[in-house]
C-alpha positions as CSV (number, residue, x, y, z in Angstrom):
1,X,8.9,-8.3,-30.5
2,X,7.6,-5.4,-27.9
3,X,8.0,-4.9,-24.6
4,X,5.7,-5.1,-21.6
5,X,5.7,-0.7,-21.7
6,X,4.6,-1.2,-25.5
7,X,1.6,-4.2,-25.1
8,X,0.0,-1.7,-21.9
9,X,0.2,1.4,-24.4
10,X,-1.1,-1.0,-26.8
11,X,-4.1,-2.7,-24.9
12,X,-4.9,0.9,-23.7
13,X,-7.3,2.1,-21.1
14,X,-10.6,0.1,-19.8
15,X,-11.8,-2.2,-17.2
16,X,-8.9,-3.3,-15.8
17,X,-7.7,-0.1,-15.0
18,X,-10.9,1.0,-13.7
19,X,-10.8,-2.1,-11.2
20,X,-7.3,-1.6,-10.1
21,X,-7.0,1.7,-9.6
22,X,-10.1,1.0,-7.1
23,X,-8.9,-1.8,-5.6
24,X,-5.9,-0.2,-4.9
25,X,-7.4,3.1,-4.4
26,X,-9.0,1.3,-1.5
27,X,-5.6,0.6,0.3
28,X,-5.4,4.5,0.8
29,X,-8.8,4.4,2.7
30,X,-7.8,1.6,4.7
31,X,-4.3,3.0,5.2
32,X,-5.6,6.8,6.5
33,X,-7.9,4.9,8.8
34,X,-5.2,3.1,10.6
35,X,-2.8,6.1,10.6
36,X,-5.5,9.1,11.8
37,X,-6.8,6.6,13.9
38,X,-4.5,7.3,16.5
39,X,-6.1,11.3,16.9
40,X,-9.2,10.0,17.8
41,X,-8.4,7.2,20.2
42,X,-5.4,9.3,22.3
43,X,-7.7,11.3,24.1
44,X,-9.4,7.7,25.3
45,X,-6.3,5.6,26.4
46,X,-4.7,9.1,28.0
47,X,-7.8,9.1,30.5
48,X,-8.1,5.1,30.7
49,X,-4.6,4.7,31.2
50,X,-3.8,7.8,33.2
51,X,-1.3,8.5,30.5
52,X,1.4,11.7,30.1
53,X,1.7,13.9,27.1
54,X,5.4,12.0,25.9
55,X,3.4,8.5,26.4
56,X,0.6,10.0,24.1
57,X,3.0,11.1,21.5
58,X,5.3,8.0,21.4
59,X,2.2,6.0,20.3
60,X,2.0,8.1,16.9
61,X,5.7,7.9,17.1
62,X,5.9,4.1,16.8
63,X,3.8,3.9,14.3
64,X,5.5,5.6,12.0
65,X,8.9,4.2,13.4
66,X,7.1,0.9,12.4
67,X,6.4,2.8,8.9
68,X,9.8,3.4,8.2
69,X,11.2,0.2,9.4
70,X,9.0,-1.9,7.7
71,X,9.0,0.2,4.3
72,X,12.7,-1.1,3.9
73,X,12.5,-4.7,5.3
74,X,9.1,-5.0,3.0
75,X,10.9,-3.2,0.1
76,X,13.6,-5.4,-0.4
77,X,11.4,-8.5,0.2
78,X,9.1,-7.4,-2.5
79,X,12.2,-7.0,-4.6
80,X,13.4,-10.6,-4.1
81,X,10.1,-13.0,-3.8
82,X,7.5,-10.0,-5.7
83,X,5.2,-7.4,-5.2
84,X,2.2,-9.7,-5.2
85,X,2.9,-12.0,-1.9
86,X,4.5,-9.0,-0.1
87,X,1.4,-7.4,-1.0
88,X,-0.8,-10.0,0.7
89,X,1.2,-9.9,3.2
90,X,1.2,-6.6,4.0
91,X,-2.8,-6.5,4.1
92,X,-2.9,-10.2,6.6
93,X,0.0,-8.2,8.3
94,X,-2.0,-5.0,9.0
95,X,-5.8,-6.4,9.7
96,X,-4.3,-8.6,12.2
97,X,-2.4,-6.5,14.2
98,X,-4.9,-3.7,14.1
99,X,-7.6,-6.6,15.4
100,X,-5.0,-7.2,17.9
101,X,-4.4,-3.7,19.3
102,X,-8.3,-3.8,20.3
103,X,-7.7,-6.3,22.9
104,X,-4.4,-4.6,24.3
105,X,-4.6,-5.1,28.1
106,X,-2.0,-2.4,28.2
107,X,-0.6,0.7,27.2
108,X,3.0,-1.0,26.9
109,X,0.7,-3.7,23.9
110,X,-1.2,-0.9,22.9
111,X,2.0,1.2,21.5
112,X,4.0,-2.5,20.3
113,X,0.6,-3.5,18.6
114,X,0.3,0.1,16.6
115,X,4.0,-0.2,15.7
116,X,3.0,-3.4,14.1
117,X,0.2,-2.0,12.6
118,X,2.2,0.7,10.7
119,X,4.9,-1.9,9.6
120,X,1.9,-3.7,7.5
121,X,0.3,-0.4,6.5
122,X,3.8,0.1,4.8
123,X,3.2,-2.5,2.5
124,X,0.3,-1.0,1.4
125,X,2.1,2.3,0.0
126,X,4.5,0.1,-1.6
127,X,1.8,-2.1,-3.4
128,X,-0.2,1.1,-4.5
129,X,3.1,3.0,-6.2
130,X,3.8,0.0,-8.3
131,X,0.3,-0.4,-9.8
132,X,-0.1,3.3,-10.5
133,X,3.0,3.0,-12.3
134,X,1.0,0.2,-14.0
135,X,-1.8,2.2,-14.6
136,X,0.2,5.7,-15.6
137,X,1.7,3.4,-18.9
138,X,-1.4,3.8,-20.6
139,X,-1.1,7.7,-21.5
140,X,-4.7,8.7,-21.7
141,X,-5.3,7.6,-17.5
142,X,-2.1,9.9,-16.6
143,X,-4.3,13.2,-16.0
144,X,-6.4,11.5,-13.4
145,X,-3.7,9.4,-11.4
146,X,-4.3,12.5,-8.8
147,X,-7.7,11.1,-7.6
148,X,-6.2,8.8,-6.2
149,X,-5.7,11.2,-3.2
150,X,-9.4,11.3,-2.7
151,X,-9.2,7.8,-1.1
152,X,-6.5,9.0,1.7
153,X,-9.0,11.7,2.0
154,X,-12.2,9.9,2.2
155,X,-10.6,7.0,4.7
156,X,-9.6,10.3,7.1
157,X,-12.8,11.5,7.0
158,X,-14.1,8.1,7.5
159,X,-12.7,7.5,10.8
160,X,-12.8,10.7,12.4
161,X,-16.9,10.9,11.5
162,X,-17.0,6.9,12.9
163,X,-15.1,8.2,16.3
164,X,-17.8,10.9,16.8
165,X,-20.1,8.4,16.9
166,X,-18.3,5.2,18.2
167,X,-16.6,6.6,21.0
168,X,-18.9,8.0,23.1
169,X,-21.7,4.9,22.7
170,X,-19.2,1.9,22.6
171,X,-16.3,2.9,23.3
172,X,-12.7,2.9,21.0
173,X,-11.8,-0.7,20.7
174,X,-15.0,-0.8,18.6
175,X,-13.9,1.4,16.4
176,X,-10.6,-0.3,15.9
177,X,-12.3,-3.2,15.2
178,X,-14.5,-1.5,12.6
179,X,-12.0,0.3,11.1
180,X,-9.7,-2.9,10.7
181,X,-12.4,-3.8,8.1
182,X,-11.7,-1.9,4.9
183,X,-8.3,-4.3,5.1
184,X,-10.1,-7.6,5.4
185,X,-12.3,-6.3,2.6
186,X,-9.3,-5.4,0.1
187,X,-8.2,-9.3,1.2
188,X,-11.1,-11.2,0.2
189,X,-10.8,-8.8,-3.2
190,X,-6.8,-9.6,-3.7
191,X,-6.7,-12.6,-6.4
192,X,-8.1,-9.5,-8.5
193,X,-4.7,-8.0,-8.3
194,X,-2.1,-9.2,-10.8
195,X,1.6,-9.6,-10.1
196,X,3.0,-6.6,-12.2
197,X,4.4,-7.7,-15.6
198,X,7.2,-5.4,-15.4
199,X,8.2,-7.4,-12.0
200,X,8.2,-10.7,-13.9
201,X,10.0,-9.9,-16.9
202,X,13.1,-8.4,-14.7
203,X,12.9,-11.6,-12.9
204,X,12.9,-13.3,-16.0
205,X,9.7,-14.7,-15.8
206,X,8.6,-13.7,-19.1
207,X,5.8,-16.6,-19.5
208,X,3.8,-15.1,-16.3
209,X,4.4,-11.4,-17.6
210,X,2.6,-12.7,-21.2
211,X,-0.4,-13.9,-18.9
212,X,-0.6,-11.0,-17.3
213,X,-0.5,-8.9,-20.2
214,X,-3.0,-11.5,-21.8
215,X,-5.6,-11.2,-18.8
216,X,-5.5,-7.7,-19.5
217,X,-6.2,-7.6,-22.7
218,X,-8.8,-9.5,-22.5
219,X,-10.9,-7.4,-19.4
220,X,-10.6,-4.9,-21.5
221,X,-11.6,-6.4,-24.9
222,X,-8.8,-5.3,-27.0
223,X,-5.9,-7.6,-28.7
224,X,-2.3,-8.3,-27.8
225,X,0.5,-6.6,-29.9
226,X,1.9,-9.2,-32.8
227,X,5.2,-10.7,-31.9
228,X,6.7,-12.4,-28.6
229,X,7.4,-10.4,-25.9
230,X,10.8,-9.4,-25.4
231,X,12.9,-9.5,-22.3
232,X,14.5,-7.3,-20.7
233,X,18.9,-7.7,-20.5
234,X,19.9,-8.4,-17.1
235,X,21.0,-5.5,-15.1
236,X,22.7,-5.1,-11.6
237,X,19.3,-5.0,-9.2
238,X,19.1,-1.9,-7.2
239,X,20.6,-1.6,-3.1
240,X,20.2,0.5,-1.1
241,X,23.5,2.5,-1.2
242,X,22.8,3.5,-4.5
243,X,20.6,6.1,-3.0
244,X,23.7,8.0,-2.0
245,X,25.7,7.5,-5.3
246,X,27.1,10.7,-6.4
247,X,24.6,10.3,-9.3
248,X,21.6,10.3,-7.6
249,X,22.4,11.7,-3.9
250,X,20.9,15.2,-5.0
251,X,17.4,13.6,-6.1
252,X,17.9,11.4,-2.9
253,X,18.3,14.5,-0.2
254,X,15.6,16.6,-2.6
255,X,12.8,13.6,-2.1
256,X,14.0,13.2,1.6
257,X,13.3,16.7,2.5
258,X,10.4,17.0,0.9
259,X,8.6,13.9,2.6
């Protein structure tokens, strides 16, 4: 028997990994477009709107209270139905609302449509840890997992060199609505991403996590390991108080304070 941590080591690095890491790498573009978005369009809607400074700054406020919100609702969900439809989700969730906030008649839409927006770009984050924990099985990818923060980068430098350029011609709803496409993009690209193997076998869904696993394999041209894959015992699912067991409230507070 082996176990889904044993057939990744075994199938290794190759062209799989090389297209899921950018497909997913691509979520952090998309994602630091919809977040820094808000620094170039405040000056706009303050002057449109005849806005003050606390009206400015509750925008960006919302949509990380949206963020945080969502990060739990969509965390538990993804626990319960999988990461792959939460996933989808998350991207339909996020273009649509960012679509949206370009037609906001009002300042009052403008900061409920941004919340939105941040509850789907939650998803994202949550979708992108879980596949670089895919990816980070296969030993010899580990030293690079840090370039993944060149796509957080590149979508921040992205949108701030579109706004320079956007704004002052025609105007910032246009450049929501052209920054809302790197998430339609990473939809029509989705059926590439696999429901992680890992998810399915502690679901007990071993027969999907073999496909997977198979699918693999095969993009990258290598064989499965010999045997049948095993599953995993059943264990007591994770909740959410357990972050503030005695056992792990130090690790808890340390992570807290350090986002």
């Amino acid at each position: 028997t082996f176990t889904v941590e044993e057939a990744v080591e075994t199938i290794g690095f190759g062209r799989f990994h090389i297209m899921l890491f950018l497909i997913m790498g691509s979520t952090g573009v998309a994602e630091a477009m919809e977040i820094m978005l808000i620094a170039v369009v405040s000056p706009l809607i303050r002057c449109e709107w005849q806005l003050q400074d606390w009206q400015v700054a509750l925008v960006t406020t919302m949509v990380f209270f949206g963020y945080m919100v969502f990060s739990i609702v969509l965390g538990l969900l993804a626990d319960r139905y999988g990461r792959w439809k939460i996933l989808l989700l998350s991207f339909l969730w996020a273009a649509y609302f960012s679509l949206l906030t370009s037609f906001a008649p009002s300042y009052i839409w403008f900061v409920f449509l941004r919340a939105m927006v941040g509850g789907g770009v939650s998803g994202h984050a949550q979708g992108r840890e879980e596949n670089k924990q895919i990816i980070a099985m296969s030993s010899c990818f580990k030293p690079f997992l840090s370039l993944g923060k060149v796509f957080w980068l590149a979508g921040s430098l992205l949108i701030i060199g579109l706004a320079s350029v956007v704004n002052p011609t025609i105007g910032w709803r246009w450049l929501i609505r052209i920054a809302s496409i790197p998430g339609i993009l990473l939809i029509l690209v989705f059926k590439f991403i696999p429901e992680s193997a890992r998810y399915n076998v502690s679901t007990g869904n071993t027969a999907a996590a073999l496909a997977t696993l198979q699918r693999i394999a095969r993009m990258n041209g290598v064989a499965m390991p010999e045997g049948q894959l095993r599953e995993l015992a059943k264990e007591r699912r994770g909740r959410f108080k357990d972050l503030i067991h005695p056992k792990y409230l130090r690790t808890t507070l340390q992570i807290w304070i350090i986002w």
